[in-house]
C-alpha positions in Angstrom: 17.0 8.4 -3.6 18.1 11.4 -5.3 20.5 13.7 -3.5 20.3 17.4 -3.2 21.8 20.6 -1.6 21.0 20.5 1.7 21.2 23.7 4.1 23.1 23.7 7.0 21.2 25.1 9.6 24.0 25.3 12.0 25.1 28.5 10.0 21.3 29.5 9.3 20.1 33.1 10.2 17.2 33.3 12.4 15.7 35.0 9.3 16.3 32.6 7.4 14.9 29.6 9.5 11.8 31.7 9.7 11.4 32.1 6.4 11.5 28.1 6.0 9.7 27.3 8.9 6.5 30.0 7.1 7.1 27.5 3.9 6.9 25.0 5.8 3.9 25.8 7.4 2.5 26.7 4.3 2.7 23.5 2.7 0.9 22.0 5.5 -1.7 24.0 4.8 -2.1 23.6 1.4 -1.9 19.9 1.8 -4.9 20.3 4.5 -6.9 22.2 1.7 -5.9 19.8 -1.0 -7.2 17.1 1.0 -10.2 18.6 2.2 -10.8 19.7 -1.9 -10.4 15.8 -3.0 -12.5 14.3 -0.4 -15.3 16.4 -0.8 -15.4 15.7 -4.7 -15.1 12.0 -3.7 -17.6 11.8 -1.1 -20.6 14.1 -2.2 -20.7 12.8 -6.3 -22.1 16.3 -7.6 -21.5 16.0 -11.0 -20.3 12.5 -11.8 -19.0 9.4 -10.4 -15.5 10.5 -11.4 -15.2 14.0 -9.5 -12.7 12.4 -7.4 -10.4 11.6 -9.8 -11.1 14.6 -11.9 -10.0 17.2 -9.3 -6.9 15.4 -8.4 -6.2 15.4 -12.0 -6.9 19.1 -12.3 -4.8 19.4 -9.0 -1.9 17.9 -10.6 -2.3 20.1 -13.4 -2.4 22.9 -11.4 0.2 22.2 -8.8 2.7 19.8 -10.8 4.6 19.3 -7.3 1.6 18.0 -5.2 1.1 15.0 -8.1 2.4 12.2 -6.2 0.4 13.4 -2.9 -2.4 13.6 -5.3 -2.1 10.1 -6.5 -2.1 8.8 -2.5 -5.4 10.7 -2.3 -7.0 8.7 -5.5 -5.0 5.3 -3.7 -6.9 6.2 -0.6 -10.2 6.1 -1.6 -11.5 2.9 -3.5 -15.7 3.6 -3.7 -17.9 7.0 -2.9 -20.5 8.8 -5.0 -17.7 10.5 -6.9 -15.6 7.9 -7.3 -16.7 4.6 -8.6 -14.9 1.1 -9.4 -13.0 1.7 -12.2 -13.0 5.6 -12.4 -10.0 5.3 -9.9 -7.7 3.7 -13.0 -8.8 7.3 -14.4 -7.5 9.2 -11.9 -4.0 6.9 -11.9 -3.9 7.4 -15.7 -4.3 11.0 -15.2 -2.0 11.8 -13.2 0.6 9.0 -14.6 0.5 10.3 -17.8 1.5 13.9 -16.7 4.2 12.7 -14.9 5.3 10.5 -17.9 4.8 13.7 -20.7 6.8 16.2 -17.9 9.9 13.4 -17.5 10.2 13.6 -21.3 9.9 17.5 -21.4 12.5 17.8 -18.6 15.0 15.3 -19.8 16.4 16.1 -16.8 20.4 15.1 -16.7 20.7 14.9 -13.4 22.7 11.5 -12.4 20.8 9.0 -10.8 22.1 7.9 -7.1 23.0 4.1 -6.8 19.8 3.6 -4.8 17.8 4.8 -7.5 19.2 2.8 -10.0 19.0 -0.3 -7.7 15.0 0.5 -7.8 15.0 1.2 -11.4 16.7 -2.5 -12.5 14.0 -4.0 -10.2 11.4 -1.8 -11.8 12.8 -3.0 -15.3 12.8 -6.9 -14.3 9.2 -6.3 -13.1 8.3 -4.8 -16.6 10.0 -8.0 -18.4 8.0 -10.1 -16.3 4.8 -8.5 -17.3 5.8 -8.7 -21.0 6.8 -12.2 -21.2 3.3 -12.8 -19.4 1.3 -11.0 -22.3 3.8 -13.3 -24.7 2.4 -16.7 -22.6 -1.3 -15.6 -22.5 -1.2 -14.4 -26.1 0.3 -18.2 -26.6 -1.3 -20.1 -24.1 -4.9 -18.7 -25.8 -4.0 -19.2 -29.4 -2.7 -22.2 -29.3 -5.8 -23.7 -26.7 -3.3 -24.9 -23.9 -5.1 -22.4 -21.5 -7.9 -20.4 -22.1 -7.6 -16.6 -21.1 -10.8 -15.0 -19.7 -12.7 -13.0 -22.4 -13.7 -10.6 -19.3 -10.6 -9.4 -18.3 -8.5 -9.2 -21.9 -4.4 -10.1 -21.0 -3.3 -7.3 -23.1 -5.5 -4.6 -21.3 -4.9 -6.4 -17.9 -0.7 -6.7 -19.1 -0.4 -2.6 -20.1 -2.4 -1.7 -16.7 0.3 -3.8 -14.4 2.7 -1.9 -16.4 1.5 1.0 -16.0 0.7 1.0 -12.4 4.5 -0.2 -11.8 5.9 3.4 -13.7 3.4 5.4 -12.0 4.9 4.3 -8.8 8.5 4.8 -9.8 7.6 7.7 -10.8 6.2 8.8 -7.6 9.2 8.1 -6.2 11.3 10.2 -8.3 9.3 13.2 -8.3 9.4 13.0 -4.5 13.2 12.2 -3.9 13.9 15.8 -6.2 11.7 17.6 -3.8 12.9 18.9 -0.6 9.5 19.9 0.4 8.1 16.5 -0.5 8.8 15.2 3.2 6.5 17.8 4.7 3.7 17.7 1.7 3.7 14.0 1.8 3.3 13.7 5.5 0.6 15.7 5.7 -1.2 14.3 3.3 -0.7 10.6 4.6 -2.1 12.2 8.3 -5.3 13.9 6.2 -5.6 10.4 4.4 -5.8 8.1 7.9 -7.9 10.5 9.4 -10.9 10.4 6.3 -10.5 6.6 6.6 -11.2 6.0 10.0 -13.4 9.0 9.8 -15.3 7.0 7.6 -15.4 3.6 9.1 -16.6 5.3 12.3 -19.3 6.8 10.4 -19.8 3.0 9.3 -20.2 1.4 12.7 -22.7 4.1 13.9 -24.8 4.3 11.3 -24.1 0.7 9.0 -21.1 -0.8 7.0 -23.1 0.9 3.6 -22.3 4.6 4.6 -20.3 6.5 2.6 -20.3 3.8 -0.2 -21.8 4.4 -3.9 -24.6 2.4 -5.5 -22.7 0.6 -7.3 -20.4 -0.6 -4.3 -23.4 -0.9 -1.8 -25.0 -3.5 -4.6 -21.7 -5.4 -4.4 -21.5 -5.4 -0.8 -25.1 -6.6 0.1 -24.1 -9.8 -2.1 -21.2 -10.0 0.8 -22.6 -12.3 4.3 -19.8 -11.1 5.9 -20.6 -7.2 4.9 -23.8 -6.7 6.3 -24.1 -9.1 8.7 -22.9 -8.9 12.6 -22.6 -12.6 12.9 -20.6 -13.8 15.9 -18.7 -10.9 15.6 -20.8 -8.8 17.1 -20.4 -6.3 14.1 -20.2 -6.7 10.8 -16.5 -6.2 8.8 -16.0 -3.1 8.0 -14.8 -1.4 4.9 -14.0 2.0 5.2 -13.3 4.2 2.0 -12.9 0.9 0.0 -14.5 -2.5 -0.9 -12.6 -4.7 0.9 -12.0 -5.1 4.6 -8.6 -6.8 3.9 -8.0 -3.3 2.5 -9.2 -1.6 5.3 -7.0 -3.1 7.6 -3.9 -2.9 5.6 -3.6 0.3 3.8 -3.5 2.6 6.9 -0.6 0.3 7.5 1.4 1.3 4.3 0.5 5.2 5.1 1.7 5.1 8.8 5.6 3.3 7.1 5.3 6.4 4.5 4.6 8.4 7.5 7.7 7.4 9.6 10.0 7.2 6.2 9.7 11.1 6.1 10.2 11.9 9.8 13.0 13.8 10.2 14.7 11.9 12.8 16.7 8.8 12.0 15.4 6.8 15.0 11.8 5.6 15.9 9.7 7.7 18.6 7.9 6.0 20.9 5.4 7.9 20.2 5.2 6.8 16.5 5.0 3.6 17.8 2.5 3.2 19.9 0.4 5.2 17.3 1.2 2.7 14.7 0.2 0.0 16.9 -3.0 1.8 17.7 -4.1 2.1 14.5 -3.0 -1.5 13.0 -5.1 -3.1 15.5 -7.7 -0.3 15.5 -7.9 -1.2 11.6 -7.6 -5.1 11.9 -10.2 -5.4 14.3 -12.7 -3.4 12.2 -11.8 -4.9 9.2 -11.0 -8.7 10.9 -8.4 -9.4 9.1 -6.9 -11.7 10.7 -3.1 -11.6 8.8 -3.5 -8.2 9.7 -3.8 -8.4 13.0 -1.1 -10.5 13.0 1.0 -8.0 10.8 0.4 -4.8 13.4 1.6 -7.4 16.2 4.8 -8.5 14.6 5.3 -4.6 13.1 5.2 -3.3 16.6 7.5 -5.3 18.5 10.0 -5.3 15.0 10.0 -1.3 15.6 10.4 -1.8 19.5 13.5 -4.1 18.7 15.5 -1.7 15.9 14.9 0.6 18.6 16.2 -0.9 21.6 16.8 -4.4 21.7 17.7 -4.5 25.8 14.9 -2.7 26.5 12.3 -4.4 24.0 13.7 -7.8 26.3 13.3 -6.2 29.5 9.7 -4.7 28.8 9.3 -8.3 27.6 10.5 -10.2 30.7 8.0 -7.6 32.8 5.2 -8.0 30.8 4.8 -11.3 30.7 3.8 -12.2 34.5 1.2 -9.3 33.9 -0.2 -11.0 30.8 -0.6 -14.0 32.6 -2.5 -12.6 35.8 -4.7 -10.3 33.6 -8.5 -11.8 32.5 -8.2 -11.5 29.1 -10.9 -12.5 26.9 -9.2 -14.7 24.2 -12.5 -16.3 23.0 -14.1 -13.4 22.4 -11.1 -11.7 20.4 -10.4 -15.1 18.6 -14.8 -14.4 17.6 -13.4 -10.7 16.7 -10.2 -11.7 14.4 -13.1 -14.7 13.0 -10.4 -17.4 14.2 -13.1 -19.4 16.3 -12.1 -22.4 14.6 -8.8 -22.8 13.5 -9.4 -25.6 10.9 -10.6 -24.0 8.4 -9.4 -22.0 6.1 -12.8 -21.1 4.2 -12.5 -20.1 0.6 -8.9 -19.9 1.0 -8.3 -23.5 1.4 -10.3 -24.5 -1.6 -8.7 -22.2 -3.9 -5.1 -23.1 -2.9 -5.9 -27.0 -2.7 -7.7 -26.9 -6.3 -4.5 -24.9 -7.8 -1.8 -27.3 -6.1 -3.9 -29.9 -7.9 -4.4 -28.4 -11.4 -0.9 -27.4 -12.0 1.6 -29.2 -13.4 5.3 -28.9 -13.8 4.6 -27.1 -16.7 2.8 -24.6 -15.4 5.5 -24.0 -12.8 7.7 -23.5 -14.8 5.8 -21.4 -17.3 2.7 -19.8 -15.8 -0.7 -20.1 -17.6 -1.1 -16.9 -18.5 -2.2 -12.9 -16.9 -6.2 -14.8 -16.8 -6.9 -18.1 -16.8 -7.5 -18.2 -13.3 -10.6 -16.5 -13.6 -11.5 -19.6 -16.1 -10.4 -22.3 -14.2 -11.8 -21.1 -11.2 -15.0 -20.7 -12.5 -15.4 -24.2 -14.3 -13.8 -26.3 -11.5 -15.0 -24.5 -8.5 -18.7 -23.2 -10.0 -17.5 -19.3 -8.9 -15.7 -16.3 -9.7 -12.0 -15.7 -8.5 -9.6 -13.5 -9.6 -6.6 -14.4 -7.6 -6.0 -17.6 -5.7 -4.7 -15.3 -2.5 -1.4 -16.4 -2.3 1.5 -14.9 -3.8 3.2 -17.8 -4.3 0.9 -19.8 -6.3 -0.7 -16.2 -7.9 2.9 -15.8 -9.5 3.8 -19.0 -10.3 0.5 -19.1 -12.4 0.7 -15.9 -13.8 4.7 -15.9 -14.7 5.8 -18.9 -13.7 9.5 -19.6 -12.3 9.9 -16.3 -13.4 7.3 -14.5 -10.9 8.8 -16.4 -8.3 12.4 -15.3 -9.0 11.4 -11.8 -9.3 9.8 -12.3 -5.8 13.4 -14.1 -3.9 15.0 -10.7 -5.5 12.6 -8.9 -3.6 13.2 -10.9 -0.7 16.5 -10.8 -0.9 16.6 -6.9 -0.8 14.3 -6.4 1.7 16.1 -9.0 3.8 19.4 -7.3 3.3 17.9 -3.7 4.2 16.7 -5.6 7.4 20.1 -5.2 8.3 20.3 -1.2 8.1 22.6 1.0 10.2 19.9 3.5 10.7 16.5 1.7 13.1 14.1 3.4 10.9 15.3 2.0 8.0 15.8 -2.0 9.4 12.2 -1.4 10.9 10.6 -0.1 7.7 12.1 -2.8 5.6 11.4 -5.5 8.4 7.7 -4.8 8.2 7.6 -4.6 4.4 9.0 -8.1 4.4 6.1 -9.2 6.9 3.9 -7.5 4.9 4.5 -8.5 1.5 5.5 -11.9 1.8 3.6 -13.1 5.4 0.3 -10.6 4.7 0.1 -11.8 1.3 0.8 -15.2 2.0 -3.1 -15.5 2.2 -4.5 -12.6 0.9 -4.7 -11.0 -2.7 -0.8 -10.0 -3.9 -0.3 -6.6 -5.8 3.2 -6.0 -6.3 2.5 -7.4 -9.5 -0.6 -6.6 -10.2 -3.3 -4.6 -12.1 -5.1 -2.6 -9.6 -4.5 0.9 -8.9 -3.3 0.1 -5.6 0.1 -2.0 -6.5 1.1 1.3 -7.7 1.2 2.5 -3.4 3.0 -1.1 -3.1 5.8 0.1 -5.8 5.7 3.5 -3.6 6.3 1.4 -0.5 9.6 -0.7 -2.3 10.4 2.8 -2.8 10.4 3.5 0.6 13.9 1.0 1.4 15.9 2.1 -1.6 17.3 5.0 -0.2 21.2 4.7 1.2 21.9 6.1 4.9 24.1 8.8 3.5 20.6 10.0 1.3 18.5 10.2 4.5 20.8 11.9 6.5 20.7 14.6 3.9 17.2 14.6 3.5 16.7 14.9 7.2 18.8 17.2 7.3 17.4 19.2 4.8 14.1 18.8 6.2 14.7 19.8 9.7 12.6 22.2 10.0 9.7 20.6 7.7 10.0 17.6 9.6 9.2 19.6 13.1 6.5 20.9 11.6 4.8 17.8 9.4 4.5 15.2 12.4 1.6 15.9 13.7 2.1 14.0 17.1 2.9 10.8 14.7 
């Protein structure tokens, strides 16, 4: 990330620290407020089914250095009253598009670090990517080797990936200039959990459609799964969004942002055991089962860059407990909907019916942004947007070249794994799970349209930043850091 002046508080004045620390504390405050402001707007619908996005809009207008904290409140929230399916590609817009006219305006000539420039060249591949896939649609339609969906226009669909990719970068950038960013964007990420499980709770008291706008409690009444307990016991939640899948994993991506901006360069326990309370908290609500999975893995990665003896230790210790303890494993196999393990639902028939339909050619080439949407609904007699697996959703979108731009990722991801600092190797571990195991059966958005691969481009953010930047920025958040961690 971007470098700058740090202060050394070894010289500090007690004035001085006091004076930071009352910034500090301010920030925190205004954050609180911000939040508070936004999830209001979203929730009660007063005016319109865009106030959401309209007062984080006028926030960022208002407050040019809270935009990226803005943006993770729009991310945050995917249906209410006041903010309606697609109104949050408004919001995104909004706020992408001041960030875009103020980058020009600056021009600022400050020099890049390497890190940065690392993330840019993989923004910049991700860009060509998305072009040459406009170039195949536009070619693949025109010339009737696959037919694009007339619902979702390639173009439009092309200049929204784009779009959400820059915003993301972005993000990033406005928040690496910042000192302050570390204790704005913690708070926020804390305000953010708290509304969604706020939410869901609301949800199992009183029924998964609370909260929700008519629009979105139409769509989810189509949903089985939705509205009905089942064998579950309860029926899968969705929190501030329409998706359980999304329920279980975004708190995940807000709890990595969370620990990215801590000031210390190690791993609390603590953090933790709260990250593995709300993972599974969030899984089990949403059963997800990849999820579930995920939180699992992610723990016992963060015990490990931690302390690898005693992650063994605790290990050899546990186990003989484990074994002696009744644990229900039926009845949490019924929760995580894995009663029977030879089936893979909807899942298996998209990915069987792709791995038939494609050809070498379409490896190699892709069929174009849409046609998935087309051939899903004349060979399987329904709608699909994705086939839920990245490697096939890439492959048919960009061909080879989706799945080279997803080895690079790898590839980094893998190499940050081996990190000198634990928070790092732990954040870029669970990435790795995430991105490639999560979305290994589930709906990838690194490259993707929705407003929420611009959090994703947020969270490859999150590993390109050199130990030599975060020691200065935890440095130079000492005392923001103190006061931004909120127990986390």
């Amino acid at each position: 990330m971007n470098t700058y002046t740090a202060t050394n508080y070894g010289y500090a004045s007690p004035l001085m620290l006091n004076t930071q620390r009352s910034v500090a504390y301010a920030e925190v405050v205004k954050g609180i407020v911000l939040s508070a402001g936004y999830f209001m707007m979203a929730r009660a619908g007063i005016y319109t089914s865009f106030d959401g996005p309209l007062f984080a809009i006028a926030g960022s207008l208002i407050f040019p250095q809270w935009r990226p904290c803005l943006l993770l409140m729009v991310l945050s929230v995917q249906d209410a009253p006041g903010q309606v399916v697609p109104f949050d590609y408004f919001g995104v817009a909004g706020i992408s598009g001041l960030m875009i006219i103020t980058a020009m305006l600056r021009r600022d000539a400050t020099p890049l670090s390497a890190e940065t420039r690392a993330l840019r060249r993989m923004l910049f591949f991700g860009l060509a990517i998305v072009g040459f896939g406009i170039a195949n649609s536009a070619v693949q339609h025109r010339f009737g080797f696959h037919e694009q969906s007339s619902n979702r226009p390639f173009a439009i669909i092309g200049v929204l990936m784009w779009m959400m990719m820059i915003t993301g970068y972005l993000a990033h950038r406005e928040i690496s200039k910042d000192p302050l960013s570390a204790v704005r964007v913690q708070t926020v990420a804390v305000c953010i959990l708290v509304h969604i499980f706020l939410m869901t709770g609301l949800q199992v008291v009183f029924g998964p459609l609370v909260g929700s706008s008519p629009q979105g409690a139409a769509e989810m009444r189509e949903l089985d799964q939705m509205m009905n307990a089942g064998a579950r016991g309860i029926a899968r939640l969705t929190g501030p969004f329409l998706s359980p899948n999304l329920l279980a994993s975004v708190p995940g991506l807000f709890m990595l942002i969370i620990l990215r901006y801590q000031k210390a360069s190690t791993i609390s326990v603590q953090f933790i055991a709260a990250f593995f309370t709300v993972g599974l908290a969030a899984a089990l609500l949403g059963g997800a089962r990849t999820m579930f999975v995920f939180y699992i893995a992610g723990t016992a990665a963060m015990t490990w860059t931690r302390s690898p003896k005693h992650t063994l230790i605790a290990g050899m210790l546990a186990a003989p407990c484990v074994l002696m303890l009744d644990i229900p494993w039926s009845e949490l196999l019924v929760m995580m909907r894995l009663k029977d393990l030879q089936s893979l639902g909807v899942r298996g028939e998209l990915w069987q019916s792709s791995l038939h339909y494609m050809d070498l050619n379409d490896w190699v080439f892709g069929f174009g942004l849409t046609h998935f949407p087309v051939f899903c609904k004349s060979h399987l007699g329904y709608y699909g947007s994705d086939p839920h697996n990245w490697i096939l959703s890439a492959s048919q979108m960009f061909g080879v070249l989706g799945l080279v731009f997803y080895f690079v990722l790898i590839k980094t991801l893998l190499k940050k794994c081996f990190s000198f600092q634990s928070k790092e190797r732990a954040i870029a571990i669970c990435l790795l799970l995430f991105f490639v195991g999560r979305e290994f059966a589930n709906t990838q958005y690194v490259l993707n349209n929705n407003p929420l691969c611009c959090l994703y481009w947020i969270m490859i953010s999150l590993v390109f930043s050199s130990p030599a930047a975060g020691n200065s920025s935890a440095g130079g958040n000492a005392e923001y850091g103190t006061v931004s961690a909120g127990g986390l």
